[in-house]
N, C-alpha and C positions, 0 to 999 in steps of 0.2 A: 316309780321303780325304773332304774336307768336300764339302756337295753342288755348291758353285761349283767345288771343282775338278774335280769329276766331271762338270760339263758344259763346261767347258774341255776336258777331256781329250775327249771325246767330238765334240768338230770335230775335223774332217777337217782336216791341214793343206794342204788343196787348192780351193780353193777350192767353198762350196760347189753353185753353180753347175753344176759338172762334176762333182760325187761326191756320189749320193746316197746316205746312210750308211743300212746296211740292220741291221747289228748290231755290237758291237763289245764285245771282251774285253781288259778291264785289270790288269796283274800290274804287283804292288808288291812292294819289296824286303822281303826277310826282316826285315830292320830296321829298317825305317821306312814307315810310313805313303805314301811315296812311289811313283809311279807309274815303272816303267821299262820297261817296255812296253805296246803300244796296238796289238791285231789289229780290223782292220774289213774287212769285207764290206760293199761298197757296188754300188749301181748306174751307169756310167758314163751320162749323159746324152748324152752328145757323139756317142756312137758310132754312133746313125741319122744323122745325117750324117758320118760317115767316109767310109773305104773299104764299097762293099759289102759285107756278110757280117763284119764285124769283131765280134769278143767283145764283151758289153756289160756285163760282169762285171766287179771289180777287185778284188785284196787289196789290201790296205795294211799293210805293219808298220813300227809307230813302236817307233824304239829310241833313250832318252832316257841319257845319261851324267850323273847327277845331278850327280857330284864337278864336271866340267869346266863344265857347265850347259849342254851341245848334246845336238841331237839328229839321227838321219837314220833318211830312210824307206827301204824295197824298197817296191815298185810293180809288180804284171804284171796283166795283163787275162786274161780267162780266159769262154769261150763260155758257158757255165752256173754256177750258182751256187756246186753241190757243188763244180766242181774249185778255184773260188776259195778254199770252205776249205780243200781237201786243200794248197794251197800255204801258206796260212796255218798251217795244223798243221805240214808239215813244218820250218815257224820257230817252232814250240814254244807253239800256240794248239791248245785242246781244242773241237774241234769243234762239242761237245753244248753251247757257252758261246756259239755264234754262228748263232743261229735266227734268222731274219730276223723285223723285225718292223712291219712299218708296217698302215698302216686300206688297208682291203677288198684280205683278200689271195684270191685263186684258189684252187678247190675244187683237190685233186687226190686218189688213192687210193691203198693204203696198199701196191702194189708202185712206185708212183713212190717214197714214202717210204726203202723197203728199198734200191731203188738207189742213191738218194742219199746215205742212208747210208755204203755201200760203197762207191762213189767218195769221198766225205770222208776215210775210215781209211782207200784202200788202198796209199797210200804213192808210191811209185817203179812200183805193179806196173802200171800203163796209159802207153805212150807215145802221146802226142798225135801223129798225123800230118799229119789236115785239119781243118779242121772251116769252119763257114759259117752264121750267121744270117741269116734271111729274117725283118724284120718291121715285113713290111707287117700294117696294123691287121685284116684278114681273109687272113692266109696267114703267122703266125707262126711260124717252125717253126727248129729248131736240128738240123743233124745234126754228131756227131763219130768220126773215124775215130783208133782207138788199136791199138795192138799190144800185146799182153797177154805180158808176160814171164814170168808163170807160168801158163802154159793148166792146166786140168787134162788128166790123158789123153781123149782122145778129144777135148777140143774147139779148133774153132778157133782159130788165133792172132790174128787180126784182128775185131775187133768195131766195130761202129757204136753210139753212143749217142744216141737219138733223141730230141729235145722237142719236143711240138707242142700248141703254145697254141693257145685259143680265147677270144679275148678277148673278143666277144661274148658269148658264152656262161658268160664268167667261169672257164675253167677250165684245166687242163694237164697233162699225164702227161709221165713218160720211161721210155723202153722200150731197151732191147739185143737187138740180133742177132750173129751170128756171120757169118764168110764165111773160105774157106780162103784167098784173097790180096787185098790191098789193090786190085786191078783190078775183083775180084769186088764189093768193096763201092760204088769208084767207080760201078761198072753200075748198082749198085742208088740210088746218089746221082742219077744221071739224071734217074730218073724220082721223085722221091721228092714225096708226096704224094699222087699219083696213084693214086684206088682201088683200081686191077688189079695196084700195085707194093706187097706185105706186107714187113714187114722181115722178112726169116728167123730162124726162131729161132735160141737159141744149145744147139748140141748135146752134153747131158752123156751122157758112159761109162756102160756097163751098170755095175752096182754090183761086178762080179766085175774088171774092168778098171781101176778106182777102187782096189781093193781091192791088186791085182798094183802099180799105180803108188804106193799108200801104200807097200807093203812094198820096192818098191826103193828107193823113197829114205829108210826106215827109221824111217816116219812110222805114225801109226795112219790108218786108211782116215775117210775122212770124209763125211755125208750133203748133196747137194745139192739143191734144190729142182729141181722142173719147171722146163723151159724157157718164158719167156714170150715171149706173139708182141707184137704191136706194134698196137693197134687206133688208129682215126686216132682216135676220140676218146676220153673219160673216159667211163668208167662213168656214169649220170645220179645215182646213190646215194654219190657220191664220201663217204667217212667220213671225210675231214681236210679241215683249211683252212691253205694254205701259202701265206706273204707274199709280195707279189713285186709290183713296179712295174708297172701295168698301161699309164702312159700315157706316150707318149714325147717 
């Protein structure tokens, strides 16, 4: 692909106004030089003025039919970044192909990284149920309620997934709690922000109860990290820099 077509392909067919393109991954056919597919991760601009609390996230996948010479997108907006990949992956986009990339991005540390991670690869296993950004320029903050189709033993089925920017200070973490019913996590949406309101952690099985739930479902047992809690800000030693639109 010559480098004019590679910047052809790399607009957004949306105008770019309203999409701002954060990365994007191009598959060409077996035979030819030809592009037929186009995954982008972009920033919706629009969405501080939408509805309140709307996702400001967006995949995009262009699917181009060289023979006939059309083409058509999928389109869904999505609260945080990572789930924008995971929908993009689940249309046949490799994740680690779509790092976001623009100038001065936000400090973050290296358990925001790991989650994000795993919300990108983990498929079908998190059902969205609420979710709601806040971001005002001093009080940025994402929270999303999912249901976890494969809990491990012992832990809860409902989890919260939390982002909370500091744009001032140039920086962002995402953290998970657990809570045994979607009511419980509401509660905790209340007050969220709020010093005296910690996310709860998410609670893993003693390693002997891990070990009984491997061997019933005829699995090998498997090691999971500590539960992490939810601190309202980043570490100050944050060890990565992860891209992301600071201004709205």
């Amino acid at each position: 692909m010559s480098a004019e077509d590679e910047a052809r392909h790399d607009r957004l067919p949306i105008g770019a106004d309203v999409l701002q393109s954060l990365a994007v991954q191009h598959v060409t056919s077996p035979h030819t030089s030809l592009v037929t597919d186009s995954f982008y991760l972009a920033f919706d601009r629009t969405m501080t003025w939408d509805i309140p609390g709307s996702p400001q996230y967006a995949g995009v996948h262009v699917q181009r039919d060289l023979a006939a010479g059309t083409y058509r997108f999928d389109y869904a907006r999505h609260p945080i970044a990572a789930l924008a990949q995971n929908w993009l992956a689940a249309r046949g986009a490799d994740p680690a192909a779509l790092v976001p990339d623009i100038e001065d991005p936000l400090d973050t540390d290296q358990a925001t990284r790991e989650l994000e991670a795993l919300l990108a690869r983990a498929g079908e296993r998190f059902q969205v149920l609420d979710q709601y950004t806040y971001d005002q320029y001093d009080f940025y903050k994402t929270w999303i309620i999912v249901k976890d189709t494969q809990p491990e033993p012992g832990q809860q089925p409902v989890r919260v997934f939390f982002e909370d920017t500091d744009l001032p200070g140039g920086s962002y973490s995402l953290r998970e709690g657990g809570f045994p019913t979607v009511g419980a996590a509401m509660e905790w949406i209340e007050r969220v922000g709020e010093d005296d309101n910690p996310l709860p952690p998410l609670l893993v099985a003693p390693p002997s109860a891990r070990a009984a739930g491997a061997l019933a479902a005829g699995t090998a047992a498997v090691s999971f990290s500590s539960p992490r809690s939810a601190p309202a800000t980043v570490p100050d030693a944050a060890d990565s820099r992860t891209p992301r639109p600071k201004s709205r």
